[in-house]
MARLOPA-551761 format. One record per residue (C-alpha): residue number from 1; residue in three letters; y, z, x. Coordinates in nm, 4 decimals. Example, Ala and Ser with C-alpha at 12.3 -4.5 7.8 and 13.67 -1.06 7.14 Angstrom:
2
{node 1, 'ALA', {-0.4500, 0.7800, 1.2300}},
{node 2, 'SER', {-0.1060, 0.7140, 1.3670}},
//
This chain:
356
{node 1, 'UNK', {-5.1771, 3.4150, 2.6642}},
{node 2, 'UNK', {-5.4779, 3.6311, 2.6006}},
{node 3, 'UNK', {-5.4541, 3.9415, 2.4162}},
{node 4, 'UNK', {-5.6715, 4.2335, 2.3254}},
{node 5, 'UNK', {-5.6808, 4.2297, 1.8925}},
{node 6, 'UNK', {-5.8609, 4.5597, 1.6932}},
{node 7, 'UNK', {-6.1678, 4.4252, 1.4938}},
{node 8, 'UNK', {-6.0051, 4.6169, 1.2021}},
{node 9, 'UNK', {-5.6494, 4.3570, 1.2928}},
{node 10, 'UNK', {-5.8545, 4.0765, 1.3253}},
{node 11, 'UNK', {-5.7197, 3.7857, 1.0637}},
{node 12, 'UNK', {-5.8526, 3.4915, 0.9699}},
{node 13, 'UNK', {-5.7392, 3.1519, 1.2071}},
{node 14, 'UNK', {-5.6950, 3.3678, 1.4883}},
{node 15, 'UNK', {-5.8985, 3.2339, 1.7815}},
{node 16, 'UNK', {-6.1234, 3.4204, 2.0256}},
{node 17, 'UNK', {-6.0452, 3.2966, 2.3689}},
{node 18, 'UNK', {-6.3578, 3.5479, 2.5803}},
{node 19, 'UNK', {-6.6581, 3.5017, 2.4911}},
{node 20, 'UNK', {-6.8307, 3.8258, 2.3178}},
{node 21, 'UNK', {-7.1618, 3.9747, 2.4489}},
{node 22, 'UNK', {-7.4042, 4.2152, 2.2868}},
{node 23, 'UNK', {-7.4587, 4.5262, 2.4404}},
{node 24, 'UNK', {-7.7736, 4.3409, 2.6144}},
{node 25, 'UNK', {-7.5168, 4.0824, 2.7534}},
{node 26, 'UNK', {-7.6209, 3.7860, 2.5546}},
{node 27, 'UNK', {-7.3199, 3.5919, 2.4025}},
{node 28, 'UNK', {-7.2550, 3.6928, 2.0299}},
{node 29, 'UNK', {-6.9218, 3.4835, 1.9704}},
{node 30, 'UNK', {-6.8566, 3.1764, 2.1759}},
{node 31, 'UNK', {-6.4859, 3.1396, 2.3512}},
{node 32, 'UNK', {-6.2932, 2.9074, 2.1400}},
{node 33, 'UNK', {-6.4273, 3.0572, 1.7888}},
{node 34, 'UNK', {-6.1741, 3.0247, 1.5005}},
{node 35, 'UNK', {-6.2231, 3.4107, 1.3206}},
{node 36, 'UNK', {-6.3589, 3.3315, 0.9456}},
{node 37, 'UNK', {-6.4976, 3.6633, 0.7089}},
{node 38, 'UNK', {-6.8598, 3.5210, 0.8785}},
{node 39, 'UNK', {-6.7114, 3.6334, 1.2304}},
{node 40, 'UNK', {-6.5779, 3.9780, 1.1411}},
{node 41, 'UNK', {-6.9344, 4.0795, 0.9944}},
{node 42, 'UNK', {-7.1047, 3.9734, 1.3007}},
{node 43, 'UNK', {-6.8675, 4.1829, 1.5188}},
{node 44, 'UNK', {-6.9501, 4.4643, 1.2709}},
{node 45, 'UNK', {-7.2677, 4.4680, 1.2634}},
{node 46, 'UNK', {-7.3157, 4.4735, 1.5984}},
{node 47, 'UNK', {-7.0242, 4.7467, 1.6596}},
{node 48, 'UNK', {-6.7818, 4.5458, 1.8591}},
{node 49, 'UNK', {-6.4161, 4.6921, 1.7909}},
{node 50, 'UNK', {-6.1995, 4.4982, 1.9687}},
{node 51, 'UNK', {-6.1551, 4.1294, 2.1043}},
{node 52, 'UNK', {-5.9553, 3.8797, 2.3117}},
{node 53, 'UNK', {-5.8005, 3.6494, 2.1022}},
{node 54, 'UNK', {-5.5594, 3.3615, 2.1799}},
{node 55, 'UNK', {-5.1097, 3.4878, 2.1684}},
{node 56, 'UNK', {-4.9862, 3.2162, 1.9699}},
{node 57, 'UNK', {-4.7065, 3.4170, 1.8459}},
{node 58, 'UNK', {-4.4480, 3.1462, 1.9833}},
{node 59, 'UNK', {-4.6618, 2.8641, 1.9553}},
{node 60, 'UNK', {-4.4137, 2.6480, 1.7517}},
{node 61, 'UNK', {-4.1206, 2.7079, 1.9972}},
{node 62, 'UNK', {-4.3507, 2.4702, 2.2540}},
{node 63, 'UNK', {-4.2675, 2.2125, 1.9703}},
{node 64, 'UNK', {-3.9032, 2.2098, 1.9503}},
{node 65, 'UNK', {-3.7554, 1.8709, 2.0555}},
{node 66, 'UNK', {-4.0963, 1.6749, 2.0163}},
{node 67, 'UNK', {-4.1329, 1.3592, 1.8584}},
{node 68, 'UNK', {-4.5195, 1.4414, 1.7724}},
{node 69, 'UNK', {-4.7921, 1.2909, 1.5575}},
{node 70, 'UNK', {-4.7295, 1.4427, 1.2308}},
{node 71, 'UNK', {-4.3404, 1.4597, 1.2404}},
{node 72, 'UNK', {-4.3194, 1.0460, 1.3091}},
{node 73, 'UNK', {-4.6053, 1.0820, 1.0310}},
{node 74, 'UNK', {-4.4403, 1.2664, 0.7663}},
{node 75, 'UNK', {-4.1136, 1.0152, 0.8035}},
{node 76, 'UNK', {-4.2988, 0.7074, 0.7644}},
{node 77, 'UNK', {-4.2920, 0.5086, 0.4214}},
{node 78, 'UNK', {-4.6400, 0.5111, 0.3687}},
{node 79, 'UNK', {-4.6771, 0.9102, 0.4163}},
{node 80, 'UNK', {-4.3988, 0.9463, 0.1381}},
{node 81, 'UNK', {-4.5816, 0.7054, -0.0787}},
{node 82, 'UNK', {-4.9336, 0.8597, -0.0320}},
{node 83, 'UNK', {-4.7828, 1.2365, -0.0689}},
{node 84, 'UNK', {-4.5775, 1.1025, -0.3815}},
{node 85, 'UNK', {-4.9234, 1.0106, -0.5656}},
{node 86, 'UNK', {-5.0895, 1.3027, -0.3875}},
{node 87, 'UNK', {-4.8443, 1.4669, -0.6110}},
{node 88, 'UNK', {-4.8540, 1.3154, -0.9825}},
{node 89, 'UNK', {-5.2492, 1.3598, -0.9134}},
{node 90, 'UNK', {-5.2178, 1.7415, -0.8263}},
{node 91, 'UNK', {-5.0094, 1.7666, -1.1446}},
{node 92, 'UNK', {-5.2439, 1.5570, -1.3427}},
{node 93, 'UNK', {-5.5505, 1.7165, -1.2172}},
{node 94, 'UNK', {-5.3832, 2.0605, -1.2596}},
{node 95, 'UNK', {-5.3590, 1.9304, -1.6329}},
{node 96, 'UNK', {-5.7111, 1.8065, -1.7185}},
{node 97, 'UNK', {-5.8606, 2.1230, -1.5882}},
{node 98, 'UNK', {-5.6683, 2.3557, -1.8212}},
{node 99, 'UNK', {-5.7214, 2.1323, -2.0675}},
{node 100, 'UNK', {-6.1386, 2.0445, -2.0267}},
{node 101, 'UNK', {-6.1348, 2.4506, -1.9331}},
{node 102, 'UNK', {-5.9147, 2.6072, -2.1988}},
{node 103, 'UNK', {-5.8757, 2.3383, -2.5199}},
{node 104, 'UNK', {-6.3369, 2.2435, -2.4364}},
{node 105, 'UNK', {-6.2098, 1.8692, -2.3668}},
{node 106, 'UNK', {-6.4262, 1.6231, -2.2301}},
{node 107, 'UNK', {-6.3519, 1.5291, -1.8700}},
{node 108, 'UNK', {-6.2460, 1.1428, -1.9009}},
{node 109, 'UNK', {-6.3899, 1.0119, -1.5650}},
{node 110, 'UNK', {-6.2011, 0.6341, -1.5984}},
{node 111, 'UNK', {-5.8493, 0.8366, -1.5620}},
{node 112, 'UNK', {-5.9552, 1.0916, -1.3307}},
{node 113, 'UNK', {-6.1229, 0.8566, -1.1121}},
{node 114, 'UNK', {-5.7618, 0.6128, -1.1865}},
{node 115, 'UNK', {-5.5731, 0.9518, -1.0608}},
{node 116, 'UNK', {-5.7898, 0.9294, -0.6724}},
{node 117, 'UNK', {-5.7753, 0.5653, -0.6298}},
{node 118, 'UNK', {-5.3994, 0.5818, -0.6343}},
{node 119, 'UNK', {-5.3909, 0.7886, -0.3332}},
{node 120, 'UNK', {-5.6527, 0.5993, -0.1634}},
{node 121, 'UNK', {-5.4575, 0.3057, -0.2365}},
{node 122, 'UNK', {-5.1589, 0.3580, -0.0846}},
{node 123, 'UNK', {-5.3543, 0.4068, 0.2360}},
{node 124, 'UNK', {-5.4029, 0.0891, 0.4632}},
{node 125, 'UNK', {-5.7009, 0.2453, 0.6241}},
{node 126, 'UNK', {-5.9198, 0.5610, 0.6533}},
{node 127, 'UNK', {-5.7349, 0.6930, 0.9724}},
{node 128, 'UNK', {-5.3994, 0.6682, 0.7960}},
{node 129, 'UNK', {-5.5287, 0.8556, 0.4918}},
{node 130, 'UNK', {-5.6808, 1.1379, 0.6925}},
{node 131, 'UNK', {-5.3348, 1.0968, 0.8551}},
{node 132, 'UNK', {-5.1357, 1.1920, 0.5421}},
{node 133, 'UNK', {-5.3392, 1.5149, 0.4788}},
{node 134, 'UNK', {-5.3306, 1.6382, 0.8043}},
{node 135, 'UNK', {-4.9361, 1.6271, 0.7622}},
{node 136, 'UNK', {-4.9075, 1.7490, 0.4033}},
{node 137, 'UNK', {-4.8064, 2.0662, 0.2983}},
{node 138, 'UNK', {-5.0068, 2.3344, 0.0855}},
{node 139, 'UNK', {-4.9109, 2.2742, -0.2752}},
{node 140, 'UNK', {-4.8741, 2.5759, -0.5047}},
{node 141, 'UNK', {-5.2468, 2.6513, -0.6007}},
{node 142, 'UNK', {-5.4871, 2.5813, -0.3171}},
{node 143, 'UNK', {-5.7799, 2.5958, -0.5932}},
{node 144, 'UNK', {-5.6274, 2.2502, -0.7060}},
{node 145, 'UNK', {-5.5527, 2.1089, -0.3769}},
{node 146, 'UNK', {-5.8654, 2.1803, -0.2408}},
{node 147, 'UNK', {-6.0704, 2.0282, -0.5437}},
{node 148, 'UNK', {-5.8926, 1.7050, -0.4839}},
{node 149, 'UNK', {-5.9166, 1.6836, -0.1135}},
{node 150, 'UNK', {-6.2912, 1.7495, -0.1049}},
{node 151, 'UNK', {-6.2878, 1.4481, -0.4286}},
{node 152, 'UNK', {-6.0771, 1.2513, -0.1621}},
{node 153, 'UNK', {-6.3356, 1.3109, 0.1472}},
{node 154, 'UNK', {-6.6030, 1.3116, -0.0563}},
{node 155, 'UNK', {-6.4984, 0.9414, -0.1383}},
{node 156, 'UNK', {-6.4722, 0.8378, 0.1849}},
{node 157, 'UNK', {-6.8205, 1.0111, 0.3001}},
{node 158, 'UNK', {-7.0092, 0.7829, 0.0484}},
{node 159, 'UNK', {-6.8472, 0.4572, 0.1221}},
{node 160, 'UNK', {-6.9417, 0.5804, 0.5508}},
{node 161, 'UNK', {-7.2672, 0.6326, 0.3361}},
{node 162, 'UNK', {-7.3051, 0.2513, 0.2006}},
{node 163, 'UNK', {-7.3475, 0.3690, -0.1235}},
{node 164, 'UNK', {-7.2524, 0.1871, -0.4723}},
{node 165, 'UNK', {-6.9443, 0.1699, -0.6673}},
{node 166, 'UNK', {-7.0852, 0.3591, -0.9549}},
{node 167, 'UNK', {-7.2354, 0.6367, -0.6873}},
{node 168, 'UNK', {-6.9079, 0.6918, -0.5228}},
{node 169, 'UNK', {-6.7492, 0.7361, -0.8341}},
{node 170, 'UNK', {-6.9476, 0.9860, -0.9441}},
{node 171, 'UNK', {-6.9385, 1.1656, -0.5918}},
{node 172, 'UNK', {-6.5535, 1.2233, -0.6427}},
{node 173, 'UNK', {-6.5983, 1.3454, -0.9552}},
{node 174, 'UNK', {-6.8867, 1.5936, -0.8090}},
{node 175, 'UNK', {-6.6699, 1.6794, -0.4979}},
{node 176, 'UNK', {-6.3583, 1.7299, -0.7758}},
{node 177, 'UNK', {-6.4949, 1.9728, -1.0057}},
{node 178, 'UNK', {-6.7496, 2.1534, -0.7654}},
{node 179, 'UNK', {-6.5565, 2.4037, -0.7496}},
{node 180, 'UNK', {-6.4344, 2.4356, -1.1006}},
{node 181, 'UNK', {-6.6063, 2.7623, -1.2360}},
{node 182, 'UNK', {-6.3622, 2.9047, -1.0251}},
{node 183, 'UNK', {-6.1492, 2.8581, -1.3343}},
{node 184, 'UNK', {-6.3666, 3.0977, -1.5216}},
{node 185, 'UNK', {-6.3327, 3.3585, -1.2461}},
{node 186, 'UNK', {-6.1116, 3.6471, -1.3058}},
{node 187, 'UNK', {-5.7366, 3.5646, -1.1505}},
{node 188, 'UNK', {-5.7197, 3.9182, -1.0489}},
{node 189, 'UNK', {-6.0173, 3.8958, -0.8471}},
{node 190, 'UNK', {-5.9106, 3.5525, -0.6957}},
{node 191, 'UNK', {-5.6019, 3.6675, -0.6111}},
{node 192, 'UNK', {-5.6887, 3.9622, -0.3824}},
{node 193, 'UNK', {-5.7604, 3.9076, 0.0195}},
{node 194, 'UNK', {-6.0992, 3.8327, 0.1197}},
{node 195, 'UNK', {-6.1175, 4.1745, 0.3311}},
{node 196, 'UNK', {-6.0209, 4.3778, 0.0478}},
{node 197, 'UNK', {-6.3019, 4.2586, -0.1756}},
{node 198, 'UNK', {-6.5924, 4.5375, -0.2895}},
{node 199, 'UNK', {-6.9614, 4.3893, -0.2738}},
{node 200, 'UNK', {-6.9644, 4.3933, -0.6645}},
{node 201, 'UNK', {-6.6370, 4.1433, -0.6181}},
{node 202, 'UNK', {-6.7838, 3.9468, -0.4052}},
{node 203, 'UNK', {-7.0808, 3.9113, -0.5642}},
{node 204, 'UNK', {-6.8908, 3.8173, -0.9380}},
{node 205, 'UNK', {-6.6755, 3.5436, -0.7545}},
{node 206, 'UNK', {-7.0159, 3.3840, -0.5854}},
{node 207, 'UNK', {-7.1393, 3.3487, -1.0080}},
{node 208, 'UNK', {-6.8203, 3.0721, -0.9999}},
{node 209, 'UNK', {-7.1409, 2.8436, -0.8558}},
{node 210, 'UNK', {-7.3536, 2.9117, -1.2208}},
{node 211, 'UNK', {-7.0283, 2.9419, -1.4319}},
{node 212, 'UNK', {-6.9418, 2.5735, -1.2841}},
{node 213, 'UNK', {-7.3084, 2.4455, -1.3875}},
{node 214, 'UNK', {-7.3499, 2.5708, -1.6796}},
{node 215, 'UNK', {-6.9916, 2.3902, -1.8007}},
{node 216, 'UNK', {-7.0243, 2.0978, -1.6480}},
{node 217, 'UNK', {-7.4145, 2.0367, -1.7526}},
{node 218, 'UNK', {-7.2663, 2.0520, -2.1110}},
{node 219, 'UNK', {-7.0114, 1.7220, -2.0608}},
{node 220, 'UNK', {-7.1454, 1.3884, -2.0080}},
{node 221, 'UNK', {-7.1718, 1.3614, -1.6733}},
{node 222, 'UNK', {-7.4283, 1.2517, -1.4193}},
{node 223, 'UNK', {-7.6531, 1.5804, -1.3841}},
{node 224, 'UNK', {-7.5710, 1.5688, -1.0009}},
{node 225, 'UNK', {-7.2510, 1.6704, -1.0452}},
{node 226, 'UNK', {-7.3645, 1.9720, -1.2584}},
{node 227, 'UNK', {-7.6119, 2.0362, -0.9196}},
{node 228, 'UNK', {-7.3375, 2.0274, -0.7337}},
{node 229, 'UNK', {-7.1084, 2.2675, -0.8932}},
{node 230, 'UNK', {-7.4631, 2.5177, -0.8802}},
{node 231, 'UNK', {-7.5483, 2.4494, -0.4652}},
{node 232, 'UNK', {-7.2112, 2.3558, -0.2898}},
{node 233, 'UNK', {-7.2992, 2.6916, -0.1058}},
{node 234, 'UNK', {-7.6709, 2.6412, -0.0278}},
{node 235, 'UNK', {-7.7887, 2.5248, 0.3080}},
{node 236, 'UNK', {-8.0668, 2.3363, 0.3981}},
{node 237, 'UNK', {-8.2274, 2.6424, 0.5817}},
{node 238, 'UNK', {-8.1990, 2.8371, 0.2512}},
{node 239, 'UNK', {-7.9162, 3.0788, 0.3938}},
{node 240, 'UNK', {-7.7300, 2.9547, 0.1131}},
{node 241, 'UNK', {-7.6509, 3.1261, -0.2418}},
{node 242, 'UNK', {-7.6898, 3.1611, -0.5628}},
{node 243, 'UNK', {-8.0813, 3.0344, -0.5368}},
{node 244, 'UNK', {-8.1358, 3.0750, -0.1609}},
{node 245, 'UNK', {-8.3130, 2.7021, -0.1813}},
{node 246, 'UNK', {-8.4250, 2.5186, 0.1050}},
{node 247, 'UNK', {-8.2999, 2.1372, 0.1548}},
{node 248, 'UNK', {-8.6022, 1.9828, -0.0518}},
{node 249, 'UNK', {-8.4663, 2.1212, -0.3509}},
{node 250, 'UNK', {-8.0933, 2.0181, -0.3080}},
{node 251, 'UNK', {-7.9679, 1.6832, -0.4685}},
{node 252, 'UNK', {-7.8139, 1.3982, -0.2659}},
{node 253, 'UNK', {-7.4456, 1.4528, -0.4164}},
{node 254, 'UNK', {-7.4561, 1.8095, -0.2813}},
{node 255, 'UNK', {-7.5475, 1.7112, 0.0584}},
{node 256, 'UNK', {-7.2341, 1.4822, 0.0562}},
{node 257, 'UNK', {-6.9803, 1.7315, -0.1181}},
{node 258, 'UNK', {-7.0984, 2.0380, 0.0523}},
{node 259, 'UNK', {-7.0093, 1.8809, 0.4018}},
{node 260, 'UNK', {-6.7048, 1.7639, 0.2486}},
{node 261, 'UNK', {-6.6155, 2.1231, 0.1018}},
{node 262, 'UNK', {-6.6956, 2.3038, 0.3892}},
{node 263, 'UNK', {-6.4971, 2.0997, 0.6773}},
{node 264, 'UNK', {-6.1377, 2.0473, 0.3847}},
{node 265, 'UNK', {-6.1844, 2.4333, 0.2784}},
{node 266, 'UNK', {-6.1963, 2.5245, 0.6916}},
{node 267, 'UNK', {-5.9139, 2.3661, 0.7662}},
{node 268, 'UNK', {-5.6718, 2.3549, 0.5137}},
{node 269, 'UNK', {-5.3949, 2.5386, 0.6330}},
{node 270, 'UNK', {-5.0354, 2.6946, 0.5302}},
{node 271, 'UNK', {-4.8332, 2.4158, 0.7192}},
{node 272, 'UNK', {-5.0715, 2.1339, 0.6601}},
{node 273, 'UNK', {-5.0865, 2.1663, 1.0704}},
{node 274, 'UNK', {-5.4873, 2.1629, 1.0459}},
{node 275, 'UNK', {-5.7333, 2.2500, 1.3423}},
{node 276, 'UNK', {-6.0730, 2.1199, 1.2655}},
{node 277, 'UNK', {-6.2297, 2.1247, 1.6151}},
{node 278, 'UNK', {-6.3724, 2.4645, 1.5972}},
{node 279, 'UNK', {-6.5605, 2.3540, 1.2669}},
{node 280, 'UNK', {-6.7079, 2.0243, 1.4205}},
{node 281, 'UNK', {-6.8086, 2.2657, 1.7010}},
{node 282, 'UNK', {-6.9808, 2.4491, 1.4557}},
{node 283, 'UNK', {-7.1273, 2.1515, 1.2954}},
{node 284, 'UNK', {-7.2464, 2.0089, 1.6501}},
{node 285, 'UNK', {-7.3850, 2.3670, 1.6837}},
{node 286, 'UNK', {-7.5597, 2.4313, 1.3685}},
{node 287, 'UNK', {-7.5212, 2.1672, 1.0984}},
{node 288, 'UNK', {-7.8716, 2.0139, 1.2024}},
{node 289, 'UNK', {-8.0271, 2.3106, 1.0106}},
{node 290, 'UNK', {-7.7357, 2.4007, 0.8022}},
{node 291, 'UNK', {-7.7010, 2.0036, 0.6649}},
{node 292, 'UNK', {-7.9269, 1.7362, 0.6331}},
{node 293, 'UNK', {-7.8965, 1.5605, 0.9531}},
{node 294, 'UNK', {-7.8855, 1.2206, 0.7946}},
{node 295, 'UNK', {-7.5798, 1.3157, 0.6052}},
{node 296, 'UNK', {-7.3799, 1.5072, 0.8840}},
{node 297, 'UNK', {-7.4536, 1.2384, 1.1867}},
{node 298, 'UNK', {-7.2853, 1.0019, 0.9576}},
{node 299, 'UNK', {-6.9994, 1.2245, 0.8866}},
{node 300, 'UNK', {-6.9395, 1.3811, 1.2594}},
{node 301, 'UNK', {-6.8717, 0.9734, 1.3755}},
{node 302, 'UNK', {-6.6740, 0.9071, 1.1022}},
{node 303, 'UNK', {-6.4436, 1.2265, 1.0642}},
{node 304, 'UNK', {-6.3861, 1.1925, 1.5254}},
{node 305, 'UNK', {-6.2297, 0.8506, 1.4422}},
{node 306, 'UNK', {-5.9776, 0.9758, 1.2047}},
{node 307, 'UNK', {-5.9044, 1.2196, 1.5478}},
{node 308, 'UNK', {-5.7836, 0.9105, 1.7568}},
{node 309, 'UNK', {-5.3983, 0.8753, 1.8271}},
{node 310, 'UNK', {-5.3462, 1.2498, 1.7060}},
{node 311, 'UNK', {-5.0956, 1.4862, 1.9116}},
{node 312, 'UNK', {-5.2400, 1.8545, 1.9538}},
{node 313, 'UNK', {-5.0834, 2.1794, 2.0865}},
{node 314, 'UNK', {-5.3539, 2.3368, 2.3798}},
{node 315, 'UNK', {-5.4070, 2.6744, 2.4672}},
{node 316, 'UNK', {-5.2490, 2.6230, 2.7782}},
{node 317, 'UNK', {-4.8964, 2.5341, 2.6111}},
{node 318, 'UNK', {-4.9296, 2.1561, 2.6711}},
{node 319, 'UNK', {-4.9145, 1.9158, 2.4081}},
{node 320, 'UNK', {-5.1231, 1.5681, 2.4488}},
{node 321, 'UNK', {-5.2360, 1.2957, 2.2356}},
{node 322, 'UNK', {-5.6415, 1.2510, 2.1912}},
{node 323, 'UNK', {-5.7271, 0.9573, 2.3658}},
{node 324, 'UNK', {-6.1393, 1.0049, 2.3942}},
{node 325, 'UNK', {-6.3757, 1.1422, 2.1897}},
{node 326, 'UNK', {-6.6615, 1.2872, 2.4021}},
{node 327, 'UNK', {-6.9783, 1.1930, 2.2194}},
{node 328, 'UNK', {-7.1736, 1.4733, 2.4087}},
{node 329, 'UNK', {-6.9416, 1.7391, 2.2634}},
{node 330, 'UNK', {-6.7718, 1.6405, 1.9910}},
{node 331, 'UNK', {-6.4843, 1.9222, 1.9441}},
{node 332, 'UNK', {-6.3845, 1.8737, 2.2731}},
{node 333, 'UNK', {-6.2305, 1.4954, 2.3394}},
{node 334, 'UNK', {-5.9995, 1.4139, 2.6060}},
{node 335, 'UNK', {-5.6567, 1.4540, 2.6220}},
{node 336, 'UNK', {-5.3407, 1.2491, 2.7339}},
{node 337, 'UNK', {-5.0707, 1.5086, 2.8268}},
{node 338, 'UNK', {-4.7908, 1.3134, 2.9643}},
{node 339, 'UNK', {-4.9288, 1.1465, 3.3233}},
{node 340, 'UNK', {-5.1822, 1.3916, 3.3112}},
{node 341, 'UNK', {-5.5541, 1.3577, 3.1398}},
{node 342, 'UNK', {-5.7249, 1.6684, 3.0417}},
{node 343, 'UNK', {-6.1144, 1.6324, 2.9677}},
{node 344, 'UNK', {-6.1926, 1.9589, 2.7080}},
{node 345, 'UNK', {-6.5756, 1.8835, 2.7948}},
{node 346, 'UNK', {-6.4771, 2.0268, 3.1699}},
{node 347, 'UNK', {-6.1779, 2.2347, 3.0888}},
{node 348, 'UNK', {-6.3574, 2.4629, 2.9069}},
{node 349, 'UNK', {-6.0924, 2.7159, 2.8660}},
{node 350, 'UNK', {-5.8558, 2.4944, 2.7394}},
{node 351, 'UNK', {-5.8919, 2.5606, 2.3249}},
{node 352, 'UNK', {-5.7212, 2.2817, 2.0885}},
{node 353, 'UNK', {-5.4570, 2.4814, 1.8538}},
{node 354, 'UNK', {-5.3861, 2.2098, 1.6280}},
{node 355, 'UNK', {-5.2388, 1.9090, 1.5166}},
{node 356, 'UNK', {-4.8957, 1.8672, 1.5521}},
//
């Protein structure tokens, strides 16, 4: 069901199901946008005060009595197995950061990089990893379960990537600690809502970027993973911050991580229910000029397979299992819902919810 949402009640995950059109009739927000902080300003700026967003107030009752995806997931051996070490690595991870943070210790790569490789272990296969987080549940601090799932992706990005042992290695550690200045950020600032942030705020919790670099660049680490703590945010069109550099200038570990950051960070959810299709819509749209193409091609084809198999709640109520990924459009495969096939490429009002 549609319904008409306030700009000033507008919250972050809800999705805009009309498109929105400037007061000259071009379209500002595309049907099917997930609202993010980037969304709301847009509408501001160009005075729009109220939307059509998507009722999915009773969304889970459609559920109720379904043998989906993620539940047979989340009973199987193998998911117990990869969320127990998911575990003892949050823990463990929680650990060396307060103590390489607080006590000045040196970050000992063998047992951090010990800590991923038992999760990735316990997976058979990519798919079945990608699996396990899509069915996992937020830990406590999403600072720490973030770090390690973009350490985690990151992984798997450089081995789509070909690259070496020792270059992988170091990418986790890069995609695991590019966030870690956020350490050094003030809790009570972290701790408020995105909306109620001043522009001073905002600005002090972007500095996590050069409080990140300027820690890590004094461990002995490869100097691309100090980079990468500095430009996780830039983009190759220099829209980016702190330094506003264009894609020349970025390193090759930031490429990886950034795409890494940006799609776990997007779609990391309360429930662990995660719906990534409006990001790789927004990839397909503008990750050409946002990413470097020869980074994001790779990660587009690899990130759809992990799609295949996976039950989703529609728009419509229906829930199907992805059966086709459209290679013309990306975020919108085909769908298997019962005896009936449902191609998202045509059925353009149909929106994908989420995994379930």
């Amino acid at each position: 069901m549609k319904k008409l949402v306030l700009r000033n009640n507008l919250k972050e995950g809800m999705i805009i199901c009309e498109d929105v059109l400037t007061t000259y009739g071009s379209i500002l927000v595309n049907n099917g946008t997930v609202v993010d902080a980037r969304v709301i300003k847009l509408l501001e700026s160009n005075n729009i005060y109220e939307v059509r967003i998507l009722d999915t107030t009773n969304e889970d009752e459609k559920l109720n009595g379904l043998n989906t995806h993620l539940k047979t997931i989340r009973q199987t051996r193998q998911f117990k197995e990869i969320n127990q070490k998911y575990s003892i690595c949050y823990s463990n991870i929680q650990g060396k950061f307060n103590s390489v943070i607080e006590r000045d210790k040196e970050v000992n790569k063998r047992e951090i990089i010990t800590d991923i490789n038992n999760i990735l272990n316990k997976a058979d296969s990519t798919r079945e990893l990608f699996d396990a987080l899509y069915g996992m549940q937020l830990k406590q601090n999403r600072m720490y379960m973030h770090s390690i799932n973009t350490a985690l992706i990151s992984n798997i990005f450089a081995k789509w990537l070909k690259l070496s042992e020792e270059e992988v290695n170091d990418i986790t550690l890069a995609g695991l600690f590019h966030d870690v200045g956020m350490l050094l950020v003030s809790e009570e600032l972290l701790e408020k809502k995105k909306e109620e942030l001043t522009k001073e705020e905002k600005e002090l919790i972007a500095k996590h970027t050069i409080y990140g670099y300027r820690y890590l660049m004094r461990r002995e680490l490869n100097r691309q993973i100090g980079l990468t703590a500095l430009t996780h945010h830039e983009k190759m069109d220099g829209t980016g911050y702190p330094l506003q550099v264009m894609g020349g200038a970025l390193c090759e570990f930031v490429k990886i991580v950034s795409i890494a950051d940006e799609y776990d960070e997007l779609t990391l959810t309360e429930d662990g229910a995660r719906n990534p299709f409006a990001l790789i819509k927004e990839f397909e749209k503008n990750g050409l000029s946002k990413y470097d193409p020869k980074y994001i091609m790779v990660f587009l084809n690899g990130i759809m397979d992990t799609y295949m198999g996976n039950d989703v709640l529609l728009s419509n109520g229906k829930v199907g299992t992805i059966i086709f990924i459209n290679k013309g459009d990306l975020s919108r495969p085909t769908v298997k819902c019962g005896d009936e096939y449902i191609n998202l490429a045509e059925e353009k009002d149909i929106q994908i919810l989420k995994f379930v």
